[in-house]
BARO-604126 format. One record per residue: residue number from 1; residue in one letter; chain; x, y, z of N, C-alpha, C in turn. Coordinates in steps of 0.2 Angstrom, whole numbers, plus 5000, padded with zeros to 4 digits. Layout:
N
+-----+----+----+-------+--------+------+--------+---------+------+-------+--------+------+
:   i : aa : ch : neast : nnorth :  nup : caeast : canorth : caup : ceast : cnorth :  cup :
+-----+----+----+-------+--------+------+--------+---------+------+-------+--------+------+
: NUM :  a :  A :     X :      Y :    Z :      X :       Y :    Z :     X :      Y :    Z :
...
+-----+----+----+-------+--------+------+--------+---------+------+-------+--------+------+
END
This chain:
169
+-----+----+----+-------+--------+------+--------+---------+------+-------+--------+------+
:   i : aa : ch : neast : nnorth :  nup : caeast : canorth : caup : ceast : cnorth :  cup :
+-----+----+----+-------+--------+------+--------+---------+------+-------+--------+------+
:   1 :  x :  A :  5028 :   5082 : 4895 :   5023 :    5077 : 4897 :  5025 :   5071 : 4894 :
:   2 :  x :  A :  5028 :   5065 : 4900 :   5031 :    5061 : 4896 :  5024 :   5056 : 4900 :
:   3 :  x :  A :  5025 :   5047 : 4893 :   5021 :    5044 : 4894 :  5025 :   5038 : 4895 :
:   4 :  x :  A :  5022 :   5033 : 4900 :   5028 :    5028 : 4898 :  5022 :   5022 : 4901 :
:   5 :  x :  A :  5024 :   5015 : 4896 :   5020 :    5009 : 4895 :  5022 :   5004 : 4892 :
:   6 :  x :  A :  5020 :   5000 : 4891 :   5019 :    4993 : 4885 :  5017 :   4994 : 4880 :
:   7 :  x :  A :  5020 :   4993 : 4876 :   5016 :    4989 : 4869 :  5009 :   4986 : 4868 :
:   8 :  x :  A :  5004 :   4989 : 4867 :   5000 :    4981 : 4864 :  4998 :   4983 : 4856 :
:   9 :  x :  A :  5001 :   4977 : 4852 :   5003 :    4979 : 4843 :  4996 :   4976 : 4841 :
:  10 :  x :  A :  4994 :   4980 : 4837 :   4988 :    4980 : 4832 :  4990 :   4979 : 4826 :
:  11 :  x :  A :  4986 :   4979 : 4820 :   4989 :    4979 : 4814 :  4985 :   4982 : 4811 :
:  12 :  x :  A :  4985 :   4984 : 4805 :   4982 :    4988 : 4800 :  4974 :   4991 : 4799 :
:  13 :  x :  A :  4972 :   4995 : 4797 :   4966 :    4996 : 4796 :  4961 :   4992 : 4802 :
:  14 :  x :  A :  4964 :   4996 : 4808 :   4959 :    4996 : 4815 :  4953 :   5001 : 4814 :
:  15 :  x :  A :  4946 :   4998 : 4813 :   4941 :    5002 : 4811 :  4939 :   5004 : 4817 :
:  16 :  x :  A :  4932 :   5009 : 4816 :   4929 :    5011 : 4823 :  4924 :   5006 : 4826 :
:  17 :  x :  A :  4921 :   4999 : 4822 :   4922 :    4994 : 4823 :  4923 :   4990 : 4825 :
:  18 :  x :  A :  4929 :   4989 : 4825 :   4933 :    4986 : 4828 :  4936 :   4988 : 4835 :
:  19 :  x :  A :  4937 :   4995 : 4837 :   4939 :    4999 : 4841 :  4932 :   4998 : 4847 :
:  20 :  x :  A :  4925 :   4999 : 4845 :   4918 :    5001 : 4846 :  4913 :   4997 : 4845 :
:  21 :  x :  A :  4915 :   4986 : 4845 :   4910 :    4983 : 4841 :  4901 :   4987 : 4843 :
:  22 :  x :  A :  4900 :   4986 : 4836 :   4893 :    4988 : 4836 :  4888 :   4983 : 4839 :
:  23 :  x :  A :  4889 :   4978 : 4841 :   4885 :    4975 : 4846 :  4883 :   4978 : 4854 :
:  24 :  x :  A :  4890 :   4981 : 4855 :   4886 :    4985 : 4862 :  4884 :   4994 : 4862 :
:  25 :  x :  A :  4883 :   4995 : 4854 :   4881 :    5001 : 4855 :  4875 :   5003 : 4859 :
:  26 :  x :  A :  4872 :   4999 : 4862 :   4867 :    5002 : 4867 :  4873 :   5003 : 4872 :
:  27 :  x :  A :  4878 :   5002 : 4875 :   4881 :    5004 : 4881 :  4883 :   5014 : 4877 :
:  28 :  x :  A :  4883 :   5015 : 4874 :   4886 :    5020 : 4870 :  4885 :   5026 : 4876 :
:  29 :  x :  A :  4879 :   5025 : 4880 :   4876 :    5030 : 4887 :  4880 :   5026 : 4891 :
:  30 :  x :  A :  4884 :   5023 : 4891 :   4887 :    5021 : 4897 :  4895 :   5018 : 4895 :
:  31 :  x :  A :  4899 :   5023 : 4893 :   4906 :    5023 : 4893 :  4908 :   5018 : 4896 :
:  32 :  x :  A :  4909 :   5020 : 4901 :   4913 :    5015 : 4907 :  4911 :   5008 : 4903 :
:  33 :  x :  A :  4907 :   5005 : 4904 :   4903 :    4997 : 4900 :  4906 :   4996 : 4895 :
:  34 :  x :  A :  4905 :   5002 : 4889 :   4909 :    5000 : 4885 :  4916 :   5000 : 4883 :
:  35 :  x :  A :  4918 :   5004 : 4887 :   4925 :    5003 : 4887 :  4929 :   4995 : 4889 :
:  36 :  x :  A :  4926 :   4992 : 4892 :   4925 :    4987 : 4894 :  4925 :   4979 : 4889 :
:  37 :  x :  A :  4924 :   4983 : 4881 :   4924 :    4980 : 4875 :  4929 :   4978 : 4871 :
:  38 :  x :  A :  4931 :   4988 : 4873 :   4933 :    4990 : 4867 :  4941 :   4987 : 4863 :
:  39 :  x :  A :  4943 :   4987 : 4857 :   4946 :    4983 : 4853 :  4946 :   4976 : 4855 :
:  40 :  x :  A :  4941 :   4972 : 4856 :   4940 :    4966 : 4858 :  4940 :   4962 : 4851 :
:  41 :  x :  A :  4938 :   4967 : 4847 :   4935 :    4962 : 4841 :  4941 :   4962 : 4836 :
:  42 :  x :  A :  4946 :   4967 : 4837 :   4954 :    4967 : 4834 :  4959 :   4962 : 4839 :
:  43 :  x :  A :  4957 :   4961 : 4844 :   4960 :    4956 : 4848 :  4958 :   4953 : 4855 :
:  44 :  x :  A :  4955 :   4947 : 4853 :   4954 :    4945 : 4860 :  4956 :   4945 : 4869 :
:  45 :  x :  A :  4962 :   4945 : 4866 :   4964 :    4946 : 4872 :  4966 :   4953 : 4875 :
:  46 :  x :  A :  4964 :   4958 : 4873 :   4965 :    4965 : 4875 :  4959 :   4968 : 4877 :
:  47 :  x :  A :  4959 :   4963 : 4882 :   4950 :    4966 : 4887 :  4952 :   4970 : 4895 :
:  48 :  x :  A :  4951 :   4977 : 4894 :   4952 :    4981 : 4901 :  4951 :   4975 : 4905 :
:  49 :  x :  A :  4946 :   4971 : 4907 :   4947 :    4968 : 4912 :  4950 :   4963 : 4915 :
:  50 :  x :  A :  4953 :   4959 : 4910 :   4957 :    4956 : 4911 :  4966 :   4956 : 4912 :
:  51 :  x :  A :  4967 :   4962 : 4911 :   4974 :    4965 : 4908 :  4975 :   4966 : 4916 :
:  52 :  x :  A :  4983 :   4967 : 4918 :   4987 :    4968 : 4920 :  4985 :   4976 : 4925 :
:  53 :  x :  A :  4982 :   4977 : 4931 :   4980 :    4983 : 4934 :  4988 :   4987 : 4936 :
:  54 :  x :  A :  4991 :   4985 : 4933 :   4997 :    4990 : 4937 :  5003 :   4991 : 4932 :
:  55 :  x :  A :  4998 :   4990 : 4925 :   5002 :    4990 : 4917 :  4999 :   4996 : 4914 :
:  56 :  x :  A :  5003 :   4999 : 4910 :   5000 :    5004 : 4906 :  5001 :   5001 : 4900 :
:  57 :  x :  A :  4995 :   5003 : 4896 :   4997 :    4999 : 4890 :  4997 :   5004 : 4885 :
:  58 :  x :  A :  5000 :   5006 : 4880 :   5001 :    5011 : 4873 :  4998 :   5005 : 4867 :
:  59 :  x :  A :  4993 :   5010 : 4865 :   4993 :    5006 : 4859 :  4996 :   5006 : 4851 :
:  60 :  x :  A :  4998 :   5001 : 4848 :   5002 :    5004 : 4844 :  5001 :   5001 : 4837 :
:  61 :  x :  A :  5000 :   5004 : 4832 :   4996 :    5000 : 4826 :  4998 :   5002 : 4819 :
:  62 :  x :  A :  4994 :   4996 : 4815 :   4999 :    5000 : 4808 :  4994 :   5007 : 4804 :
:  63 :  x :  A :  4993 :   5005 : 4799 :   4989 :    5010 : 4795 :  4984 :   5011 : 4795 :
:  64 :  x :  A :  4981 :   5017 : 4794 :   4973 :    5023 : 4795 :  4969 :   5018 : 4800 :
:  65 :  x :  A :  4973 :   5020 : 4808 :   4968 :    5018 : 4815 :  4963 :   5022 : 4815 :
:  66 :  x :  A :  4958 :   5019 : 4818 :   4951 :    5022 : 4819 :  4946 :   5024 : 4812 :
:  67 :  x :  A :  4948 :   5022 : 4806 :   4944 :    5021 : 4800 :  4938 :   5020 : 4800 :
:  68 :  x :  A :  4933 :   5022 : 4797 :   4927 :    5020 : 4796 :  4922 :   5026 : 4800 :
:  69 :  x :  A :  4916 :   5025 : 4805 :   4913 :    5028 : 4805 :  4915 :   5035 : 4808 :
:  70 :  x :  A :  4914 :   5039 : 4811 :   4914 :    5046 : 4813 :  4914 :   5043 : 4822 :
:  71 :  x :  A :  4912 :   5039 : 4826 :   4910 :    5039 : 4832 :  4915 :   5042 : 4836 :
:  72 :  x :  A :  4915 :   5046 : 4839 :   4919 :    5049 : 4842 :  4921 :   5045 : 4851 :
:  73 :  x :  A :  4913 :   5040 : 4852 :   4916 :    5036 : 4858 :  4919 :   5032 : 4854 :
:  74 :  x :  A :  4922 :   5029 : 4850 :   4929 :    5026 : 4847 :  4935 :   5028 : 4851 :
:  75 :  x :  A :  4936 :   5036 : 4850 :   4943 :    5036 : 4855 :  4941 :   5038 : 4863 :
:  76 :  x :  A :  4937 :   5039 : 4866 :   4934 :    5039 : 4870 :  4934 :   5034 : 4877 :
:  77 :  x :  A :  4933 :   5029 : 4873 :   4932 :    5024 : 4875 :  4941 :   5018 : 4877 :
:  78 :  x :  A :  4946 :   5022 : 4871 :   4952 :    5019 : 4872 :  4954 :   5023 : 4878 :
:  79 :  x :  A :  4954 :   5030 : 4878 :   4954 :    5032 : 4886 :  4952 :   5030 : 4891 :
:  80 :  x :  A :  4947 :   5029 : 4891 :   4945 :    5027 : 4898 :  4947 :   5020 : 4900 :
:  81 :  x :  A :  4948 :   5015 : 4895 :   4951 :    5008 : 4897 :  4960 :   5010 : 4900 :
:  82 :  x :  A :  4962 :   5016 : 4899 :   4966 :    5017 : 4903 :  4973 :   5018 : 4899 :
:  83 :  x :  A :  4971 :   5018 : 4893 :   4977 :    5018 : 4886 :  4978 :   5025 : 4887 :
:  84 :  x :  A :  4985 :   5029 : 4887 :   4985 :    5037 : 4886 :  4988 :   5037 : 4880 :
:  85 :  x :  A :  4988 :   5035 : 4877 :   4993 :    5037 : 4869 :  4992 :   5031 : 4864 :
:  86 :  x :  A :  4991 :   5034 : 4858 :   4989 :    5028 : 4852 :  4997 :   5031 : 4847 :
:  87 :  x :  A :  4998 :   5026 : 4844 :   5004 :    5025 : 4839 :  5003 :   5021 : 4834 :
:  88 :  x :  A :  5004 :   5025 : 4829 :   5000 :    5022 : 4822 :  5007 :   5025 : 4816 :
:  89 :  x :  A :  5006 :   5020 : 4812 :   5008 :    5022 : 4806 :  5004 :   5029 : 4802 :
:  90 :  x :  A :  4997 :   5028 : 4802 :   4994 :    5032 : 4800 :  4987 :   5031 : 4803 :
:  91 :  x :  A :  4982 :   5037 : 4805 :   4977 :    5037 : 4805 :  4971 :   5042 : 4801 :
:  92 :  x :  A :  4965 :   5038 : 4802 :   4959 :    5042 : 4799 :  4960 :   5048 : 4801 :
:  93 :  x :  A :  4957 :   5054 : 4799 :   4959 :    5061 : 4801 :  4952 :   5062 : 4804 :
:  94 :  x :  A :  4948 :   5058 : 4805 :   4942 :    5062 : 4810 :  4943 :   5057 : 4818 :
:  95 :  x :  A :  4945 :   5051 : 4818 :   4949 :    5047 : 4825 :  4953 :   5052 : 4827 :
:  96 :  x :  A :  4959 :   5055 : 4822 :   4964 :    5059 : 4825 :  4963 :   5064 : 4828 :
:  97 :  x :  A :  4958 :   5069 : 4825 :   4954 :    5074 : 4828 :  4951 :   5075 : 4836 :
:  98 :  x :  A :  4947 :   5067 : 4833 :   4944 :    5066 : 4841 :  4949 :   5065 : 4847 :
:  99 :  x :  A :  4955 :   5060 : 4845 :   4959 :    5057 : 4849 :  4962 :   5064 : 4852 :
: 100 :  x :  A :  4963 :   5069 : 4849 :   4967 :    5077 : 4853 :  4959 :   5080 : 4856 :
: 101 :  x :  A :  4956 :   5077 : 4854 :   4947 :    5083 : 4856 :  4947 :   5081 : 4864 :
: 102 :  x :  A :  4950 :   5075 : 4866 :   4946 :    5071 : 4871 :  4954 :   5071 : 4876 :
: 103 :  x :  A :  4960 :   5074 : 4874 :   4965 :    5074 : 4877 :  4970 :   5069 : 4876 :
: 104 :  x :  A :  4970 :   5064 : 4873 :   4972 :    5059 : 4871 :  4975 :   5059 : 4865 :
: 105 :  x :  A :  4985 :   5059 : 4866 :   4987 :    5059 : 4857 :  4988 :   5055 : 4854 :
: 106 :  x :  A :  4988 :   5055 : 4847 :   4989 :    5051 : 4842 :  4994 :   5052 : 4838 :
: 107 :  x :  A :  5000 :   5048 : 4837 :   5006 :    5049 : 4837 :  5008 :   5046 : 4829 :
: 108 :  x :  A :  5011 :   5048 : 4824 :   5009 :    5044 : 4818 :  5018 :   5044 : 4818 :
: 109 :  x :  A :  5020 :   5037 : 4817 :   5025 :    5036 : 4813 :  5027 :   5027 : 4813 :
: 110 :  x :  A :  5033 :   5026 : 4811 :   5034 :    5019 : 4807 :  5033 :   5015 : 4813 :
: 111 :  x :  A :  5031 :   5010 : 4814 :   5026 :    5007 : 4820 :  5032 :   4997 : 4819 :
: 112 :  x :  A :  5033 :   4997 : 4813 :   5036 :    4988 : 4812 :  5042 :   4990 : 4816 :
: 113 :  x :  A :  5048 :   4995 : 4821 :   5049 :    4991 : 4825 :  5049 :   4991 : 4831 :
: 114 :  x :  A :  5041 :   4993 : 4832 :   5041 :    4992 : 4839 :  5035 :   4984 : 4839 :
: 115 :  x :  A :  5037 :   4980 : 4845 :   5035 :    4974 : 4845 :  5030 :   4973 : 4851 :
: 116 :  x :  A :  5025 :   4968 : 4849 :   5021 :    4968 : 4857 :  5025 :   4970 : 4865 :
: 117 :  x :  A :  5024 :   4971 : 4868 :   5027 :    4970 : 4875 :  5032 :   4973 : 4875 :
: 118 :  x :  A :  5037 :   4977 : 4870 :   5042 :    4983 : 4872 :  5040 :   4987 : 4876 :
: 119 :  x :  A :  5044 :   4989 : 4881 :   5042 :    4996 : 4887 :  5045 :   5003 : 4879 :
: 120 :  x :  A :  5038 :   5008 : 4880 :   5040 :    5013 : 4877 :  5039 :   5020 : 4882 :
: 121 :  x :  A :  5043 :   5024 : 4881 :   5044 :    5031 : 4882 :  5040 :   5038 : 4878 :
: 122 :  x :  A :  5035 :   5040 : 4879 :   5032 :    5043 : 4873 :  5033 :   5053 : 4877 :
: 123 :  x :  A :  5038 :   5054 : 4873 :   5039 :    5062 : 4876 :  5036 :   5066 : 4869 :
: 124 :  x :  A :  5032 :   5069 : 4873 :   5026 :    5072 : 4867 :  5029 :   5081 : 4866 :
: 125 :  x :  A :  5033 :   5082 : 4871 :   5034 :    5090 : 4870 :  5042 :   5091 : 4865 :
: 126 :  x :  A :  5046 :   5085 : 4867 :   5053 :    5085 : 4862 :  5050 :   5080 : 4854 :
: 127 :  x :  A :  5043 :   5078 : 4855 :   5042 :    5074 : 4849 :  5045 :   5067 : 4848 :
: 128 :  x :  A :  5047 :   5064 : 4853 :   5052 :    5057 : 4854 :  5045 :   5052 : 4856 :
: 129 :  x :  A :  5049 :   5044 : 4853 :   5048 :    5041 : 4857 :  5053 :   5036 : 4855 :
: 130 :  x :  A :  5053 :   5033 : 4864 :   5057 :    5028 : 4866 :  5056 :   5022 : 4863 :
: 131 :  x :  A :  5060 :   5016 : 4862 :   5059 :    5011 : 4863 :  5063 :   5008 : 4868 :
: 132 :  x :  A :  5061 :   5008 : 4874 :   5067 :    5007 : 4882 :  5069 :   4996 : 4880 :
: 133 :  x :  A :  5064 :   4995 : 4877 :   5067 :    4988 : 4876 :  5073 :   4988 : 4873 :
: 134 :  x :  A :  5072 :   4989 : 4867 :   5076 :    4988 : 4860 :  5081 :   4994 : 4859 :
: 135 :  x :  A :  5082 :   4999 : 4866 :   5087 :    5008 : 4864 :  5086 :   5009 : 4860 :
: 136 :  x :  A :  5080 :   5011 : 4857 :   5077 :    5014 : 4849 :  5076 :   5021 : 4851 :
: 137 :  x :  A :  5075 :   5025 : 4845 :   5072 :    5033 : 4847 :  5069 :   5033 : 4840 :
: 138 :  x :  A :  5062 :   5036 : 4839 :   5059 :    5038 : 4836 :  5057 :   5043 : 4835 :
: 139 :  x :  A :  5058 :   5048 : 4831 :   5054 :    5056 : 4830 :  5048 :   5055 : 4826 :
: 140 :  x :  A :  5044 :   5058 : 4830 :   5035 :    5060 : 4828 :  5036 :   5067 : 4825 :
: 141 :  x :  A :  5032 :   5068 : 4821 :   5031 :    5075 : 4819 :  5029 :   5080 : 4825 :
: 142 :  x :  A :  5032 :   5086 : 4826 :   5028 :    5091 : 4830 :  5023 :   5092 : 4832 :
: 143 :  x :  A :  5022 :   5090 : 4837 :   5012 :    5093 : 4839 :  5010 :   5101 : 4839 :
: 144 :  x :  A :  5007 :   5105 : 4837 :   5007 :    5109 : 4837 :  5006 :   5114 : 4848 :
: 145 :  x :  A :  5008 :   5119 : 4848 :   5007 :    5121 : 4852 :  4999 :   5122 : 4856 :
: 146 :  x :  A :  4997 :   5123 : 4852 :   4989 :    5122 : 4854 :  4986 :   5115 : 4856 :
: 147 :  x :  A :  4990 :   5110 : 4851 :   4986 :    5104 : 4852 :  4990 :   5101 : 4858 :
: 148 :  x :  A :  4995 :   5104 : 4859 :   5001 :    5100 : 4866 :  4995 :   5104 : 4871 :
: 149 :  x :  A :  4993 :   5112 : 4870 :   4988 :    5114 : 4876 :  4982 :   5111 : 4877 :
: 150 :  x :  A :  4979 :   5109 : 4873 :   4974 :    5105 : 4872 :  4975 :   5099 : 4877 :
: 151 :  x :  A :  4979 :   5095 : 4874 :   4982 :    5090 : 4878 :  4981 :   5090 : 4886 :
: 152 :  x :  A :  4986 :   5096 : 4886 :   4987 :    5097 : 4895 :  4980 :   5099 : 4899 :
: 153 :  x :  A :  4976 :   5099 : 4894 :   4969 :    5102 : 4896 :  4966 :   5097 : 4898 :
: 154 :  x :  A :  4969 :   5093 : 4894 :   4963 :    5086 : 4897 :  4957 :   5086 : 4890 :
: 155 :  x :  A :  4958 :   5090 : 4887 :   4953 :    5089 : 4881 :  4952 :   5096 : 4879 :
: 156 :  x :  A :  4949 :   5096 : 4871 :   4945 :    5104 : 4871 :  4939 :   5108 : 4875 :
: 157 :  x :  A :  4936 :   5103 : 4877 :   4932 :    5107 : 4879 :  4933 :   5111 : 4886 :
: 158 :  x :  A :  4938 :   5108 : 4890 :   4940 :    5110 : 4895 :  4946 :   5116 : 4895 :
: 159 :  x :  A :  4949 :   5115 : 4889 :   4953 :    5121 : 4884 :  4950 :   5128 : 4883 :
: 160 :  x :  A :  4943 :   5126 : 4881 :   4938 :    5130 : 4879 :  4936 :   5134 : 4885 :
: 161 :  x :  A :  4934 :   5129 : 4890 :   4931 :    5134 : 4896 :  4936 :   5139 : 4897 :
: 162 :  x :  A :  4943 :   5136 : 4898 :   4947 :    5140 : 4902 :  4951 :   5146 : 4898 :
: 163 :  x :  A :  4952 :   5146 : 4889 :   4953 :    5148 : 4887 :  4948 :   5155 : 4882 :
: 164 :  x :  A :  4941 :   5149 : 4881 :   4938 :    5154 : 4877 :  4940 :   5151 : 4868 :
: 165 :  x :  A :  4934 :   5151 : 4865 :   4936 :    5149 : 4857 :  4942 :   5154 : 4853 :
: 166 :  x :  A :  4942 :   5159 : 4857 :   4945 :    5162 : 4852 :  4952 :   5163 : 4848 :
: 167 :  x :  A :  4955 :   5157 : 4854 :   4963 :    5158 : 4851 :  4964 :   5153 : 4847 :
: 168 :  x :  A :  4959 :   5152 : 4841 :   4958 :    5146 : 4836 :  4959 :   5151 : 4831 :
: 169 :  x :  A :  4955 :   5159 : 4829 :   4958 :    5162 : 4824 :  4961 :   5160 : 4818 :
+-----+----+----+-------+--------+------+--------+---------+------+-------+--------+------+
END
């Protein structure tokens, strides 16, 4: 499963917040709208509708992405804006949870040298990623085998139908 995109660098303690402004929580029934937000408030100029329609963008950040509340359309919503892959130094452990629930990885390792606008390579099955700007390689931790199937599922829940809860044991 490889991924390949741009850069867009975040920095530190990316809240659900920030990811989710609570101002549009009434789109919350309506995804698509608020995707349309989302990390606006961590950075103005990363508005789905303004960007680049034939750019993939990777998101890429420093420490504990997606902190703060529980909302689960936090990663949800960086899905649907069109982002496939977040890259963090570190993240909350319940964004992280979500981000594999909804099919979407979350990649944890040292984030300062990759820079806005480098094209990255994100190979989730050898645990790489590219820096195609700078010829950099990074190793991510293993995903596990579940969560790479999870992954190819498109999410758990669709894991679930086609699997059944049980091979969670």
């Amino acid at each position: 499963m490889g991924i390949r995109g741009v850069a867009w660098k975040f920095g530190d303690f990316i809240s659900t917040d920030l990811i989710a402004p609570g101002r549009y929580a009434h789109l919350r029934s309506d995804l698509p709208k608020l995707a349309e937000h989302v990390l606006e408030d961590a950075d103005a100029n990363f508005a789905p509708a303004t960007m680049k329609k034939d750019t993939t963008y990777i998101v890429v950040a420093g420490r504990n992405f997606g902190q703060g509340s529980s909302r689960e359309h936090a990663a949800r919503i960086i899905k649907l804006a069109g982002v496939p892959v977040v890259l963090a130094k570190s993240f909350a452990r319940i964004f992280y949870r979500n981000a594999f629930n909804i099919g979407m990885p979350a990649l944890t390792l040292d984030t300062d040298r990759i820079a806005q606008g480098d094209e990255l390579e994100v190979d989730l099955k050898r645990s790489l990623v590219r820096n195609l700007t700078k010829g950099q390689e990074f190793r991510v931790g293993a995903i596990p085998e579940v969560m790479l199937a999870i992954l190819e599922h498109g999410g758990i829940v669709e894991f679930v139908r086609k699997h059944g809860d049980l091979v969670f044991k």
